[in-house]
Backbone as ProteinMPNN parsed JSONL, in Angstrom:
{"seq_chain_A": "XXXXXXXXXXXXXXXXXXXXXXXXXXXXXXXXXXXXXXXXXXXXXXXXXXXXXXXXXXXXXXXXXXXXXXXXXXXXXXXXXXXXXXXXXXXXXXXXXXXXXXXXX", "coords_chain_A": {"N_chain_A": [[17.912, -33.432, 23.157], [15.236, -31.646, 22.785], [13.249, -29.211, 20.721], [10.73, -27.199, 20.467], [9.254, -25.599, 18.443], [7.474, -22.599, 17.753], [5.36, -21.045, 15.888], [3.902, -17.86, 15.827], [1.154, -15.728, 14.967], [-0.201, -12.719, 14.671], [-3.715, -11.521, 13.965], [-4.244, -9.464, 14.062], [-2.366, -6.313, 13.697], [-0.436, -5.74, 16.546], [0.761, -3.882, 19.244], [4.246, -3.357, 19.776], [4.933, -3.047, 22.531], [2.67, -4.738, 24.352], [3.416, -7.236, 22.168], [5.425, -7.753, 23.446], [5.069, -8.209, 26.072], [3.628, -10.298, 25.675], [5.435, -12.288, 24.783], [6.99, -12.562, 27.413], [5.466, -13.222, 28.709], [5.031, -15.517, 27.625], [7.207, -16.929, 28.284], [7.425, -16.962, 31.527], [5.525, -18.785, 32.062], [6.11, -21.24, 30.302], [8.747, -21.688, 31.961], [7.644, -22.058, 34.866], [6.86, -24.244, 34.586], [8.885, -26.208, 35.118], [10.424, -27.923, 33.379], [11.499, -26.512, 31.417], [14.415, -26.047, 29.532], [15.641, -24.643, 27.559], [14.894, -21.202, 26.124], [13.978, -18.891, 23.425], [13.025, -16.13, 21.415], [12.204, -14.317, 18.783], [11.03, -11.933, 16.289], [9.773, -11.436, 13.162], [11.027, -10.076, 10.491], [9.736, -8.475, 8.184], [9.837, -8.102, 4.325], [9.1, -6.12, 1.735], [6.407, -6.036, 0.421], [5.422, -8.881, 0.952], [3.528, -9.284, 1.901], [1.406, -10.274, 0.232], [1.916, -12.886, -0.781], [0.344, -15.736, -0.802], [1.135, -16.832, 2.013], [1.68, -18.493, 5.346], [2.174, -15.901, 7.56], [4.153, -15.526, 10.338], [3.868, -13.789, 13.207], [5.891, -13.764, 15.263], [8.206, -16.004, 16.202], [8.946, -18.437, 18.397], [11.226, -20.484, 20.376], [11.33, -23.766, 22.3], [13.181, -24.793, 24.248], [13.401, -28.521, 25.75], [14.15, -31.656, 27.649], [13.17, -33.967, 26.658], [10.461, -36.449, 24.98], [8.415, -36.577, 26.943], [9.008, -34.679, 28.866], [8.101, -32.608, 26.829], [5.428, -33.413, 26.801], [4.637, -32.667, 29.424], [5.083, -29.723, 29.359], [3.085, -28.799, 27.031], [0.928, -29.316, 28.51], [0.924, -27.944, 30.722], [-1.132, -25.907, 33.098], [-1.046, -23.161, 32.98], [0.787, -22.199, 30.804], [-1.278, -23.178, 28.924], [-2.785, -21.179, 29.88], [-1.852, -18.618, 29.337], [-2.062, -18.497, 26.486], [-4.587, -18.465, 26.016], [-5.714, -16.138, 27.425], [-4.312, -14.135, 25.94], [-5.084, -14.839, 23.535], [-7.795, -13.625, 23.462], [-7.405, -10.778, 23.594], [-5.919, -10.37, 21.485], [-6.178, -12.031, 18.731], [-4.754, -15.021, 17.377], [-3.309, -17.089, 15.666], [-1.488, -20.045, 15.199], [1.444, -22.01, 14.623], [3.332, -25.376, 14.857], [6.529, -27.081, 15.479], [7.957, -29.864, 16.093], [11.237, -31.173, 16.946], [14.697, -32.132, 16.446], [17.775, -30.487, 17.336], [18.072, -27.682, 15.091], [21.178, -28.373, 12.948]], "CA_chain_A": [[17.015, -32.329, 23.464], [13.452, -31.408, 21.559], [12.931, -28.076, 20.317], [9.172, -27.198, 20.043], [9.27, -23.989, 17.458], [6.384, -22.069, 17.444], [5.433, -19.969, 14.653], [2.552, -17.455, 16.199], [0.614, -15.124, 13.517], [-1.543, -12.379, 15.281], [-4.32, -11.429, 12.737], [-4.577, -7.921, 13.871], [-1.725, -5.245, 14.62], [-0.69, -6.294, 17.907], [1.539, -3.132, 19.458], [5.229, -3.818, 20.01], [4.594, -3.459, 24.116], [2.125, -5.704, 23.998], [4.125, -7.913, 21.736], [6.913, -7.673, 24.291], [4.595, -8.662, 26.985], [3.264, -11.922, 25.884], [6.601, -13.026, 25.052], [7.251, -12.637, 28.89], [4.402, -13.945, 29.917], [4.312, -17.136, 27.569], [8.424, -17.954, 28.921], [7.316, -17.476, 32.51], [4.242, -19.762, 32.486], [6.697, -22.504, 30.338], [9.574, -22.258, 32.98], [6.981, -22.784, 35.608], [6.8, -26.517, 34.711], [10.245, -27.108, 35.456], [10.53, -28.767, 32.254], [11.66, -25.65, 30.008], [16.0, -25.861, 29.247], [16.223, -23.053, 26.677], [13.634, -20.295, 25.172], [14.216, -17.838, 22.86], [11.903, -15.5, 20.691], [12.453, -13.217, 17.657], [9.725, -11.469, 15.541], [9.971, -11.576, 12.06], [11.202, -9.613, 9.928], [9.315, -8.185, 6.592], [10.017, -7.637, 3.277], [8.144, -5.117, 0.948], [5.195, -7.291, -0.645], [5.044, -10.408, 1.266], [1.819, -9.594, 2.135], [1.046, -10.429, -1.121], [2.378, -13.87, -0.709], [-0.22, -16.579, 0.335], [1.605, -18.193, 2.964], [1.117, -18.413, 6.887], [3.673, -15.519, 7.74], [4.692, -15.637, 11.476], [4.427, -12.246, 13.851], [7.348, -13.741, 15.908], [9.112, -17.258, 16.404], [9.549, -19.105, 19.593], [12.072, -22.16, 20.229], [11.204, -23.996, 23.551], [14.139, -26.377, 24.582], [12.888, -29.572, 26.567], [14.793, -32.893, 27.342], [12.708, -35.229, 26.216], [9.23, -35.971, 24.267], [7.96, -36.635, 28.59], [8.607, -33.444, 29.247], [7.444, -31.747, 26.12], [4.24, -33.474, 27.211], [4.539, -31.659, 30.567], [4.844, -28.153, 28.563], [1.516, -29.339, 26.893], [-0.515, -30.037, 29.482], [0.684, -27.507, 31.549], [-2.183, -25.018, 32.827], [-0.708, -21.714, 32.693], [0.588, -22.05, 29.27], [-2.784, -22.753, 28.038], [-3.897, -19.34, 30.257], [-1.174, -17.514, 28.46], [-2.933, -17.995, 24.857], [-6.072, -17.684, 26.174], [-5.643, -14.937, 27.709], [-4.084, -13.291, 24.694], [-5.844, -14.832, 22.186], [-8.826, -12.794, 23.636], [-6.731, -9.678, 23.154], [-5.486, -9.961, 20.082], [-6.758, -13.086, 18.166], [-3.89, -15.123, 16.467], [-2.768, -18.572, 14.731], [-0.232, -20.891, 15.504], [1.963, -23.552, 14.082], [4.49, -25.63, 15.293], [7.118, -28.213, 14.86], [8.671, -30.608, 17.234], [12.384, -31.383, 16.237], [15.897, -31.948, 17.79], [18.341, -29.083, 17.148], [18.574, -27.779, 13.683], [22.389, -27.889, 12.51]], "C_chain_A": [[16.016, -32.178, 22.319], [13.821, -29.953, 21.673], [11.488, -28.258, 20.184], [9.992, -25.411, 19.642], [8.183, -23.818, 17.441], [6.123, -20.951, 16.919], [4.272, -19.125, 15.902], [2.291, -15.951, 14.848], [-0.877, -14.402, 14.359], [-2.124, -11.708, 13.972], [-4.612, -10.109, 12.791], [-3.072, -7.416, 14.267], [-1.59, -5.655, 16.121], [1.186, -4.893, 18.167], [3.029, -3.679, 19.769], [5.484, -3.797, 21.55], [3.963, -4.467, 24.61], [2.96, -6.838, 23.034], [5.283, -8.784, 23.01], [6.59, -8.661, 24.916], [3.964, -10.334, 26.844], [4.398, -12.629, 25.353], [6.882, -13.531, 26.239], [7.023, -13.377, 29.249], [4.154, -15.634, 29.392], [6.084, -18.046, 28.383], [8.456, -17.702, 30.607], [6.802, -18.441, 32.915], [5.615, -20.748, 31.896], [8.373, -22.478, 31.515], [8.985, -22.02, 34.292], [6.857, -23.978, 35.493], [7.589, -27.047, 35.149], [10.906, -27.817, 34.479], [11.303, -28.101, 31.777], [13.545, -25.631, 30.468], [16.332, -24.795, 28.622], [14.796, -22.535, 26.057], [14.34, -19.061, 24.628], [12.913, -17.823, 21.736], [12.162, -14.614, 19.661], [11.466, -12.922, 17.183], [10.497, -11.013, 14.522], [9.769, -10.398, 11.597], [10.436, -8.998, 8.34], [9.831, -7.609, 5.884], [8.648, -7.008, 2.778], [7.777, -6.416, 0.127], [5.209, -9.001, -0.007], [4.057, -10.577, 1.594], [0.997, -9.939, 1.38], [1.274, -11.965, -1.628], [1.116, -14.883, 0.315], [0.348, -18.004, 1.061], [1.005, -17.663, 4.605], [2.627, -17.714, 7.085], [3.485, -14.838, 9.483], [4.775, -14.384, 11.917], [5.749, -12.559, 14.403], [7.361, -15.737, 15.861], [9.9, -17.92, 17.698], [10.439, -20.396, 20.07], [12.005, -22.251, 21.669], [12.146, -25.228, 23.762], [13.156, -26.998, 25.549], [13.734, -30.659, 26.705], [14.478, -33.452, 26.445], [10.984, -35.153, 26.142], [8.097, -35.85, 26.115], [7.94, -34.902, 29.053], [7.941, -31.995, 28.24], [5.837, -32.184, 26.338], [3.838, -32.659, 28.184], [4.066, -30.329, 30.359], [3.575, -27.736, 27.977], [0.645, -28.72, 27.567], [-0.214, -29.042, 30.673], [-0.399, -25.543, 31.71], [-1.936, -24.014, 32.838], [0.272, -21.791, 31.507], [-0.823, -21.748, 28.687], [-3.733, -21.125, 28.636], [-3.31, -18.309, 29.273], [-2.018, -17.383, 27.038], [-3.816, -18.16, 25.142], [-6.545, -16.534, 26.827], [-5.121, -14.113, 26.717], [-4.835, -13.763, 23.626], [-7.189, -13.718, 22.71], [-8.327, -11.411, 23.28], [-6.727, -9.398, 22.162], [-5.425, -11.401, 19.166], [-4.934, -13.545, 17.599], [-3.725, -16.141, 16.053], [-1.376, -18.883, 15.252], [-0.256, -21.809, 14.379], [3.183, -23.694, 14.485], [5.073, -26.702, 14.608], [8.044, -28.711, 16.024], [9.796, -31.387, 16.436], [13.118, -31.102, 17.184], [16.609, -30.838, 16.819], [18.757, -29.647, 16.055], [20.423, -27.794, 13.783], [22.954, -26.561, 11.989]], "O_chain_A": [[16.118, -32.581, 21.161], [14.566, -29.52, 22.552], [11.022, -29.34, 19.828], [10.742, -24.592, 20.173], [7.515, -24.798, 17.114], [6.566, -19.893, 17.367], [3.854, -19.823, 16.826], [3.129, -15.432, 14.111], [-1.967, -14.911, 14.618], [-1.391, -11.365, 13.044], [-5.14, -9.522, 11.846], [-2.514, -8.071, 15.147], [-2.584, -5.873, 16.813], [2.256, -4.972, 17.564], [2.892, -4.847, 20.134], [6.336, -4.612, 21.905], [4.601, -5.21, 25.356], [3.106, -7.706, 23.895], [5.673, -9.931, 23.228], [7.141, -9.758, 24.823], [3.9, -11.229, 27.687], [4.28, -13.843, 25.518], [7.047, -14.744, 26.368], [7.632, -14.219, 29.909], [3.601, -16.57, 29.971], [6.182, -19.191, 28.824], [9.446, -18.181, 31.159], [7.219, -19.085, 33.878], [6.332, -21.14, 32.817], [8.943, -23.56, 31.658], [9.861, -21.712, 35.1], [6.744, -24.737, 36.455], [7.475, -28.18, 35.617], [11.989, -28.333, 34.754], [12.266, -28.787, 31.437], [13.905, -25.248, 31.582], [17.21, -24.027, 29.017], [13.869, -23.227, 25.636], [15.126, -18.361, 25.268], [12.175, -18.716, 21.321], [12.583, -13.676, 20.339], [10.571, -13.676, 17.564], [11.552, -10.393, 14.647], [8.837, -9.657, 11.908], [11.03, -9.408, 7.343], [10.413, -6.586, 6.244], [7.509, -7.234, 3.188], [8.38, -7.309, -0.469], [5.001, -10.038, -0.638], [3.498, -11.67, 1.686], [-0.19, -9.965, 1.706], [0.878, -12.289, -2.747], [0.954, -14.867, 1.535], [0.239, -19.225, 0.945], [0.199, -16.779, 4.899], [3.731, -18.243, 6.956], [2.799, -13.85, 9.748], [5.563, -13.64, 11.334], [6.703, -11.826, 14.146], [6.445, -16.457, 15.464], [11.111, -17.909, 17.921], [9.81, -21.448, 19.949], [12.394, -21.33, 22.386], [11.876, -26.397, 23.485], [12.268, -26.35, 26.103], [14.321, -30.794, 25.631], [15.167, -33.593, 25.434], [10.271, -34.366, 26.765], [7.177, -35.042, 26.241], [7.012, -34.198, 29.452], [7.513, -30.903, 28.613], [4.992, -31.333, 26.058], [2.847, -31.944, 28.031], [3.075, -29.805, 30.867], [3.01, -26.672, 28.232], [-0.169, -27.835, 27.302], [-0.954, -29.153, 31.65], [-0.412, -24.551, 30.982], [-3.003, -23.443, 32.611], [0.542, -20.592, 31.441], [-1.346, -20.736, 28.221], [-4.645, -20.415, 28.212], [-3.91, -17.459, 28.614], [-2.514, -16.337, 26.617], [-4.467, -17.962, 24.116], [-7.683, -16.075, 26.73], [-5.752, -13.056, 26.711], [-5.218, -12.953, 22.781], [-7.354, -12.851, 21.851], [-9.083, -10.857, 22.482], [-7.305, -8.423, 21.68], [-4.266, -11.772, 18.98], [-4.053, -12.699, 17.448], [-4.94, -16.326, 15.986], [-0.457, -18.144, 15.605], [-1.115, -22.239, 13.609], [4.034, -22.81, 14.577], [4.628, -27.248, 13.598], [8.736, -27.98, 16.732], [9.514, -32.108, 15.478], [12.937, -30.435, 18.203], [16.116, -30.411, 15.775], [19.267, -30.716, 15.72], [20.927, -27.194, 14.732], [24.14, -26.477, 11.671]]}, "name": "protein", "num_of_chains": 1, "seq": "XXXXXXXXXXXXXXXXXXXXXXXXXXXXXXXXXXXXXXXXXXXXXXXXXXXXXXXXXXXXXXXXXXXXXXXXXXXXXXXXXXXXXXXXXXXXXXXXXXXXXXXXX"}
């Protein structure tokens, strides 16, 4: 199995309803492909003064199971994913980064 982790990093305040909601909405669009095995989401936690820290620090944290790199292509390429962050990025602007890996230990 692949993991795709995806960091996301909105650049404004983004309400915790809103928050909620594009969680929802990005693990309906990926188990529309047929592809998606496991998803889970958390939002990160802060410490006092990390804002003070120049790193890329993550609003929340997504792990998208997949079989295989075939169907993480699928997940890709499929077109209601890409509506989901474009439809929110218009909302509430934000940054990504990911990492494609089989399950941590």
């Amino acid at each position: 199995m692949i993991q795709h982790t995806l960091f996301v990093q909105f650049t404004e305040p983004i309400p915790e309803a809103d928050l909620n909601q594009y969680l929802a909405d990005l693990e309906h669009a990926a188990k529309s492909t047929g592809v998606l095995q496991t998803f889970a989401a958390q939002r990160h936690i802060p410490i006092p003064g990390e804002e003070q820290i120049p790193a890329f620090i993550a609003t929340a944290v997504v792990q998208l199971g997949v079989a295989d790199v075939e169907a993480l292509g699928t997940l890709f390429a499929a077109p209601l994913v890409g509506d989901v962050f474009d439809t929110w990025r218009t909302r509430y602007p934000f940054k990504a980064a990911w990492a494609n890996h089989e399950a941590l230990a």
